[in-house]
C-alpha positions in Angstrom: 76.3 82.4 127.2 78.2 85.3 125.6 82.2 85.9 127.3 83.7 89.0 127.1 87.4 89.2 125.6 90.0 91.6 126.7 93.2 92.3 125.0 96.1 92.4 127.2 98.9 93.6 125.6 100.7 92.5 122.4 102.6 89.1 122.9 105.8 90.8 121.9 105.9 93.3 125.2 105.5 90.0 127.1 108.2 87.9 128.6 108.2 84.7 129.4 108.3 84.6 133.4 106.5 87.6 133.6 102.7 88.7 134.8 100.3 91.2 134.3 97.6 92.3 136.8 94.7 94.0 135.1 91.3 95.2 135.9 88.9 93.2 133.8 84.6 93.8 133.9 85.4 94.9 138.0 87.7 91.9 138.8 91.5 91.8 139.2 93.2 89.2 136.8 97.0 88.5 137.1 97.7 87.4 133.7 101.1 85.2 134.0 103.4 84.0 130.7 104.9 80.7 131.7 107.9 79.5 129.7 105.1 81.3 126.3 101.8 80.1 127.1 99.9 82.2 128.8 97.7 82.2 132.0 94.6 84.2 134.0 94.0 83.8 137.6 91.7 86.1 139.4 93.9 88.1 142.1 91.8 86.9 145.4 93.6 84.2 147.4 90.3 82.0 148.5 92.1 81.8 152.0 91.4 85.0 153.2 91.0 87.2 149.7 94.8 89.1 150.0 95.7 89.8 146.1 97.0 86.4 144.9 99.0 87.7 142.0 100.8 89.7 143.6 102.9 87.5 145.3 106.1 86.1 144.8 106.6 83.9 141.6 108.6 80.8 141.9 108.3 76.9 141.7 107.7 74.1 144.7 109.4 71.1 145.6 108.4 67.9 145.8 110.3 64.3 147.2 109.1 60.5 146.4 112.2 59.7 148.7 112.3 60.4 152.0 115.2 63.3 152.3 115.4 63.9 148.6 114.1 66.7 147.3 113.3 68.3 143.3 112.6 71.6 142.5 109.4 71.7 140.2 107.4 73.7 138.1 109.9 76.8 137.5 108.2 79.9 137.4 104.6 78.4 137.9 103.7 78.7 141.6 102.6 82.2 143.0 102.6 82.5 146.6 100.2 84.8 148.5 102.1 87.6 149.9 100.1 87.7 153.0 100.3 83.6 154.4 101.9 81.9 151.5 99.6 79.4 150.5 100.7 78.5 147.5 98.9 78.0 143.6 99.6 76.8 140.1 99.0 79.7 138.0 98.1 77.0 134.9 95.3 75.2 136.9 94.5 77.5 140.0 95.1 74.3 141.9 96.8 74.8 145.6 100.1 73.3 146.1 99.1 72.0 149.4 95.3 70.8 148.7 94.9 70.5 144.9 91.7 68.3 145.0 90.0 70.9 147.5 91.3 74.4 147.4 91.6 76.5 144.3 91.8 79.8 142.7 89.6 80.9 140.1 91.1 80.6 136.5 90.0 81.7 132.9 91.3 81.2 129.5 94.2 83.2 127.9 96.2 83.1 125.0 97.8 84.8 121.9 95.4 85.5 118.9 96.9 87.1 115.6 96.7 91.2 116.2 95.5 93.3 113.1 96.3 96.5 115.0 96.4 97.3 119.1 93.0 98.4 120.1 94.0 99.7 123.5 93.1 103.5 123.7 95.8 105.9 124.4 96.0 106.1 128.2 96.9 102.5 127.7 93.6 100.9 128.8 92.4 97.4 127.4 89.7 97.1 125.2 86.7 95.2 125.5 84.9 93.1 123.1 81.6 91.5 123.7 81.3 88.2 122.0 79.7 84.3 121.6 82.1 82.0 123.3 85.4 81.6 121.6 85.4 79.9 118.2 88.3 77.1 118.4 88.5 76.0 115.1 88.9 79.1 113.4 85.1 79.7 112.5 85.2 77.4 109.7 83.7 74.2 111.4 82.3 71.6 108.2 85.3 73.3 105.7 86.8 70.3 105.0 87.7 69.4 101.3 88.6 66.2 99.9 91.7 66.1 97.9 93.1 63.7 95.9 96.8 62.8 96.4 99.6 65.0 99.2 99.7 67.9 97.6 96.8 71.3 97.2 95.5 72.0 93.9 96.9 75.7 94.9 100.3 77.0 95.4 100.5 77.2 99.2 103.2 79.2 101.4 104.6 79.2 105.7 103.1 81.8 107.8 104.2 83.0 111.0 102.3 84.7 113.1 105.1 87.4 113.9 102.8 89.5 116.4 99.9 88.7 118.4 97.8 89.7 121.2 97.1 88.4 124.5 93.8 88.0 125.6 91.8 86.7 128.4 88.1 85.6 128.1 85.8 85.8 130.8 
């Protein structure tokens, strides 16, 4: 099965706490940076299809005590603007009926960015390719060494800019 990837934006021109609603292969994704990881939710409350990411971002509550109440998951919860059924923009699940009701979801994330390949009336780009490699294409690399240290001088890296994607 082959996914399509589509580059967002770069990381850097993406705040923690906000979101992103983009056109991606005919569907509406609202792609949402919580606290720096980042999340896609397709923008169709299953209620009754109003655009889900458009609504109001926020957290929930939740009590184990009768009369006490906690604030939870900051910046996580989008409510639909048009009944406010509420959904956890990392998992989909609803607030209300997690083990029954839920939005549809797909991977996102920062990848290192050799250069922005959006075009110049700002649209994303799309890449056709085989499913994600995780384990940065060099699965069986593994070398034996002998002792704590590499046989090679070895520096840090940062990754200092990067690229949101989605993959769907």
């Amino acid at each position: 099965m082959t996914t399509k990837r589509f580059e967002i934006c770069p990381a850097a021109e993406f705040e923690p706490g906000e979101r992103r609603i983009a056109e991606l292969d005919g569907f509406s994704v609202g792609v949402f940076n919580v606290d720096g990881e980042y999340y896609a939710m397709k923008n169709d409350c299953p209620h009754q299809r109003a655009p889900l990411c458009e609504g109001k971002l926020g957290g929930t509550t939740e009590s184990d005590t009768p009369g006490e109440y906690d604030w939870v998951k900051p910046g996580q919860v989008v409510r639909c603007p048009w009944h406010g059924w509420e959904f956890d923009v990392t998992s989909g699940e609803s607030v209300f009926n997690p083990h029954k009701v839920k939005a549809k979801t797909f991977e996102a994330g920062v990848e290192p960015g050799e250069d922005d390949s959006r075009t110049p009336d700002g649209e994303v780009s799309v890449i056709e390719s085989e499913q994600p490699v995780t384990d940065g294409g060099c699965e069986g690399c593994g070398v034996d060494l002998e002792g704590d240290e590499p046989p090679v001088e070895t520096y840090e890296v940062d990754v200092e800019e990067g690229t949101v994607v989605v993959y769907l």
